[in-house]
C-alpha positions as CSV (number, residue, x, y, z in Angstrom):
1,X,112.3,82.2,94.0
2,X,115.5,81.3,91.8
3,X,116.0,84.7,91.1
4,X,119.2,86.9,90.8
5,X,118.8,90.7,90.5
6,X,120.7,93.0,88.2
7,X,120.7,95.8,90.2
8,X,118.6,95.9,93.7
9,X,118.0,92.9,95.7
10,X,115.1,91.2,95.9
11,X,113.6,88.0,97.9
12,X,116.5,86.1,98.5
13,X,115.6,82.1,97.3
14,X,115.9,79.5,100.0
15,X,118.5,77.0,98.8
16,X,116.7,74.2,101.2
17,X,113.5,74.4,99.3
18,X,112.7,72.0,96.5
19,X,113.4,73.7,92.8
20,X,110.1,75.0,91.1
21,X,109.5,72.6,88.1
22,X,108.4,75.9,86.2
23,X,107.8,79.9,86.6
24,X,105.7,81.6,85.0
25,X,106.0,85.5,85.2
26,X,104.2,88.4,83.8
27,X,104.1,92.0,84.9
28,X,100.8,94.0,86.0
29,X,102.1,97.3,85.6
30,X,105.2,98.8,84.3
31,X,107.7,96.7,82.5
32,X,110.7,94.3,83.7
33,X,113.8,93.2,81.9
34,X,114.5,89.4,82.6
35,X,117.6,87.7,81.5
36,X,119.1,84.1,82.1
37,X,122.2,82.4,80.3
38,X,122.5,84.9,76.7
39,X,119.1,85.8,76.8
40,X,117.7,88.7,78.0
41,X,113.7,90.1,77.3
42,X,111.6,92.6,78.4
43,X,108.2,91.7,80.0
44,X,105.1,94.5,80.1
45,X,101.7,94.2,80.2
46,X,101.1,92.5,77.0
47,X,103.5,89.4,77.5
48,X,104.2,86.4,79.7
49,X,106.9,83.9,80.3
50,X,107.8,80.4,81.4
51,X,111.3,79.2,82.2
52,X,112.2,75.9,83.9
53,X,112.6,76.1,87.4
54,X,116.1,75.3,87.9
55,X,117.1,78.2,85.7
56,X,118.5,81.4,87.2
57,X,116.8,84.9,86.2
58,X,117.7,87.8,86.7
59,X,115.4,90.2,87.3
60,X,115.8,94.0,86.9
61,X,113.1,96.7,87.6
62,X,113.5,100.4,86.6
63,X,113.0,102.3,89.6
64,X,111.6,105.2,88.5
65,X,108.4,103.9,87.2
66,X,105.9,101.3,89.4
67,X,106.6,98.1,88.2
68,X,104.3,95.1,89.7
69,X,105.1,91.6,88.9
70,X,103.3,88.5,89.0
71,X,105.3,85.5,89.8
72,X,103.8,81.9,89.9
73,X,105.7,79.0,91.1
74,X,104.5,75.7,89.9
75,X,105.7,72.6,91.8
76,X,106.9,69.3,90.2
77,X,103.9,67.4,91.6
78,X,101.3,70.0,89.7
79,X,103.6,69.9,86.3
80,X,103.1,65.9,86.6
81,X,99.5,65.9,87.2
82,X,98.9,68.8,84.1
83,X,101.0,66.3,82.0
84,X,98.6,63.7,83.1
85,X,95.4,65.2,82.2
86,X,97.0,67.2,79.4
87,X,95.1,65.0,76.7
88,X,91.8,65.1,78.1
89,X,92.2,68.9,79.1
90,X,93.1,70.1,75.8
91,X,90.4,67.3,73.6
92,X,87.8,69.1,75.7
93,X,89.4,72.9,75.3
94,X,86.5,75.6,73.5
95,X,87.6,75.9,70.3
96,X,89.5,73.5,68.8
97,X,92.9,75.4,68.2
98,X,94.6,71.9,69.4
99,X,92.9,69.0,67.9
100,X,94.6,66.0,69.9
101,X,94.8,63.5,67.6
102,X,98.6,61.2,67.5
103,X,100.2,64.2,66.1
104,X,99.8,65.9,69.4
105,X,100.3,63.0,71.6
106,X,103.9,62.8,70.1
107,X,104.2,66.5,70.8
108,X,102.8,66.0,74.3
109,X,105.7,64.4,74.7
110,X,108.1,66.6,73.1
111,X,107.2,69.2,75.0
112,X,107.3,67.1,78.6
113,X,111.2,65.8,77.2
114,X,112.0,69.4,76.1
115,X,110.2,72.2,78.2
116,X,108.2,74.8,76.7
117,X,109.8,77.5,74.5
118,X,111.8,80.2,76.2
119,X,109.7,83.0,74.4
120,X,107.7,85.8,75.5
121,X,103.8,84.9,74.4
122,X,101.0,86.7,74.5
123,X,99.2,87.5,77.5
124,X,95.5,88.0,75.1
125,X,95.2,83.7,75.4
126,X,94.3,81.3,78.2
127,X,97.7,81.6,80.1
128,X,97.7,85.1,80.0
129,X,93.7,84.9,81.5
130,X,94.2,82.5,84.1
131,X,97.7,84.7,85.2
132,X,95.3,87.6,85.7
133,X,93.0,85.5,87.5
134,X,95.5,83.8,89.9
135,X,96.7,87.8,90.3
136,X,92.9,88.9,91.6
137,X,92.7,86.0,93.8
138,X,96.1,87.2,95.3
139,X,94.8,90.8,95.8
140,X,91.4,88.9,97.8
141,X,93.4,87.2,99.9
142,X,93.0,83.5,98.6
143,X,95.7,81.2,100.4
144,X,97.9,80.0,98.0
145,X,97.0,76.3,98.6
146,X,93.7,77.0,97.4
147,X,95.8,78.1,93.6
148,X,96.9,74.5,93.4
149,X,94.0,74.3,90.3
150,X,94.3,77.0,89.4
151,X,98.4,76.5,88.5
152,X,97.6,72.7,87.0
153,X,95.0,74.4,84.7
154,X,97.7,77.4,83.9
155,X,100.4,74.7,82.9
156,X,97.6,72.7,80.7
157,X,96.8,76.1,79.0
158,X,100.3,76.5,78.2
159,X,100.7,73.3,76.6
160,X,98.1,74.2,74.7
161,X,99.6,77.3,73.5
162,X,103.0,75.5,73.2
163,X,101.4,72.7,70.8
164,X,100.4,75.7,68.9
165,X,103.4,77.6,68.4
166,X,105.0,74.1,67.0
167,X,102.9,73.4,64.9
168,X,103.7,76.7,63.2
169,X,106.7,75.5,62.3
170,X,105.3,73.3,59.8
171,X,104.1,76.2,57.5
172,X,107.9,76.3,56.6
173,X,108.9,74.3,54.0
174,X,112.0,72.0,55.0
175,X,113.2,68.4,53.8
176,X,114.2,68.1,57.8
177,X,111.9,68.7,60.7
178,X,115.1,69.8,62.8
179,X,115.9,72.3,60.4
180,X,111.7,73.7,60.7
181,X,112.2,74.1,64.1
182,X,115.8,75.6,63.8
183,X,114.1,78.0,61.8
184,X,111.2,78.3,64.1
185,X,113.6,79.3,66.5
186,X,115.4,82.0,65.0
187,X,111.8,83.7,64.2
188,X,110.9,83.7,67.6
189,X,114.0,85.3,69.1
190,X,113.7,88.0,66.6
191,X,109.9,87.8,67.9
192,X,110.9,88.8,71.6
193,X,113.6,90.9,70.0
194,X,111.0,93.3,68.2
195,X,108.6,93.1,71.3
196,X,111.6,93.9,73.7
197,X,112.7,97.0,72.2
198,X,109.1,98.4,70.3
199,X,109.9,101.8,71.7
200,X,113.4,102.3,69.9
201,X,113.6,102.8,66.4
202,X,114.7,99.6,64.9
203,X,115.9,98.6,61.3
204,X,114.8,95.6,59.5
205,X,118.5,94.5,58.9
206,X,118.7,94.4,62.6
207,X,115.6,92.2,62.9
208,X,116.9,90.1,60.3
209,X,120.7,89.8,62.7
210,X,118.3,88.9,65.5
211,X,117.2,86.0,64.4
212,X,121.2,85.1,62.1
213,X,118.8,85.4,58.4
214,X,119.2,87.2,55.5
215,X,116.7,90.1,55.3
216,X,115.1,88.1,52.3
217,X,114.5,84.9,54.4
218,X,113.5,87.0,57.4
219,X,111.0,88.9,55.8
220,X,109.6,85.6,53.9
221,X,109.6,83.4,57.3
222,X,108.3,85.7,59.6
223,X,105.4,86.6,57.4
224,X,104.8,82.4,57.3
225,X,105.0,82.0,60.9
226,X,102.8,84.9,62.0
227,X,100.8,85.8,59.6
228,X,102.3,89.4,59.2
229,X,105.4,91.3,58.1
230,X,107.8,92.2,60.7
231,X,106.5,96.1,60.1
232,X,103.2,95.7,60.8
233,X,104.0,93.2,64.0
234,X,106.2,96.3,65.2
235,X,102.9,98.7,64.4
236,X,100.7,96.3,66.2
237,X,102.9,95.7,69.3
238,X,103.3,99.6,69.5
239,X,99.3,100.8,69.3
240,X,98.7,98.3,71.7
241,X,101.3,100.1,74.0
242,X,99.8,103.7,73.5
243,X,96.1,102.7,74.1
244,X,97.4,101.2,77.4
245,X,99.0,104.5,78.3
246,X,95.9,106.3,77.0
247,X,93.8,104.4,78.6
248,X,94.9,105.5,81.9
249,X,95.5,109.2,81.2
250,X,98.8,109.8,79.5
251,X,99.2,112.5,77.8
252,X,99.4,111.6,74.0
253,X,103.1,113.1,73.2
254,X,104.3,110.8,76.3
255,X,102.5,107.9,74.9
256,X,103.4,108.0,72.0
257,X,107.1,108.0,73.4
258,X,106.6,105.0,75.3
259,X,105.3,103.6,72.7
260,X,108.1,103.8,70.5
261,X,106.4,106.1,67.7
262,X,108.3,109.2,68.4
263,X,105.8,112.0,68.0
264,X,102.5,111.9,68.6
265,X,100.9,112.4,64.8
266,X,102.8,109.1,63.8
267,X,100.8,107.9,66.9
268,X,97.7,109.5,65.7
269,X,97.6,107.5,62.2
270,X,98.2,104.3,63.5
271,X,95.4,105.0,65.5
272,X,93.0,106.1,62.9
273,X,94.3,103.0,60.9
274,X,93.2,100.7,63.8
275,X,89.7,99.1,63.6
276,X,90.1,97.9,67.6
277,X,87.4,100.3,70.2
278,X,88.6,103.3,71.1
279,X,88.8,103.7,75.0
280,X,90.1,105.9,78.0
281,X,91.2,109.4,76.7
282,X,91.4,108.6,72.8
283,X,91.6,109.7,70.6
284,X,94.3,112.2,71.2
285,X,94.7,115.3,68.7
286,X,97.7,116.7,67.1
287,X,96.9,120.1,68.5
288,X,96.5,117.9,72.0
């Protein structure tokens, strides 16, 4: 693994090995920051990532709280025969989110030039699926010759996924495509900036900084991209936190903590506001 840790050592990588042609990575329990060149993320259980290969990560685990990561290496050999298939995999995909017409032939190939997007995604799609999948197979025992499917179909789900986040660039109105996906851009570091830091209190003027807009054209662009204002992806991001705490017992003033809401009646009205199932040990009281 072409890993470097920030703290505590981990598997060393084996320089005579062959480089990965991508790494996906995505955390079971607990929460890992990752950072490579001036980047630097936190993954948890809602989120996964893909980086090229030949790109060193660092890796940094808190030790404190049990943290298990999944890590899946995909060869050169299984990124060439998901590019391959790519167009029938995705014209036969359930429910048409990438129609592959020429439009996303020439993005095929945009995204075979360029790589995928250096962004956390969420782990509710196919990727995120088939990661947990390749994770129980791992705890069965399977060999990891018999994942080689498995991995092609992972990197064909995540063109899929990638097709889709381009194409959001073109709800934002620009004479130049560079400049859409300049924008584009931007939006999505503020994205992983927002999901990276959900349980700190955090200003729109520094959501804006993280992705170099005005507050104005933030507000405006993020809303276009993801259907949502920068407040209510914050909200989103930090219920889905505290039912995951909930879920598995935490008391509600800790989850609501961890969750970033700061006391547990804030916690306990985003709740009520939510229409998803309630599960585990919610709801949680303010005289809990």
């Amino acid at each position: 693994m072409y890993m470097h840790p920030l703290s505590a050592p981990v598997a060393s990588y084996d320089a005579t090995a062959e480089l990965p042609a991508l790494v996906f990575r995505t955390v079971l329990d607990g929460a890992a920051n990752l950072a490579w060149r001036i980047r630097r993320v936190r993954v948890d259980e809602d989120a996964w990532l893909v980086l090229d290969g030949r790109e060193p990560c660092s890796v940094q685990i808190d030790p404190e709280v049990r943290t298990r990561m999944l890590v899946v290496v995909v060869s050169r050999a299984e990124r060439e025969a998901a590019f391959a298939a790519a167009p029938d995999a995705l014209a036969g995909a359930s429910g048409g989110r990438v129609p592959f017409d020429d439009a996303a032939t020439g993005e095929l190939g945009a995204v075979a030039s360029c790589g995928f997007a250096e962004n956390l995604r969420s782990r509710d799609g196919p990727c995120g699926h088939r990661l947990l999948a390749i994770a129980r197979s791992r705890a069965a025992g399977r060999p990891p010759a018999a994942e080689r499917s498995d991995r092609i179909a992972l990197v064909q789900e995540a063109i899929g996924e990638e097709l889709v986040v381009r194409r959001k660039a073109a709800r934002i109105a620009c004479v130049k495509p560079a400049t859409r996906e300049q924008l584009l851009r931007r939006i999505l570091l503020a994205t992983d900036f927002i999901a990276s830091r959900h349980d700190e209190p955090i200003s729109l003027d520094e959501m804006a900084r993280a992705a170099s807009l005005s507050r104005f054209h933030f507000v405006r662009l993020f809303s276009l991209v993801h259907g949502e204002t920068p407040h209510a992806f914050l909200l989103r991001k930090r219920t889905a936190v505290a039912r995951r705490h909930l879920a598995v017992g935490s008391a509600c003033s800790e989850a609501a903590t961890r969750a970033g809401f700061g006391s547990r009646s804030a916690l306990f009205r985003n709740l009520r506001k939510t229409d998803l199932p309630i599960t585990g040990h919610e709801p949680c009281s303010l005289s809990a």
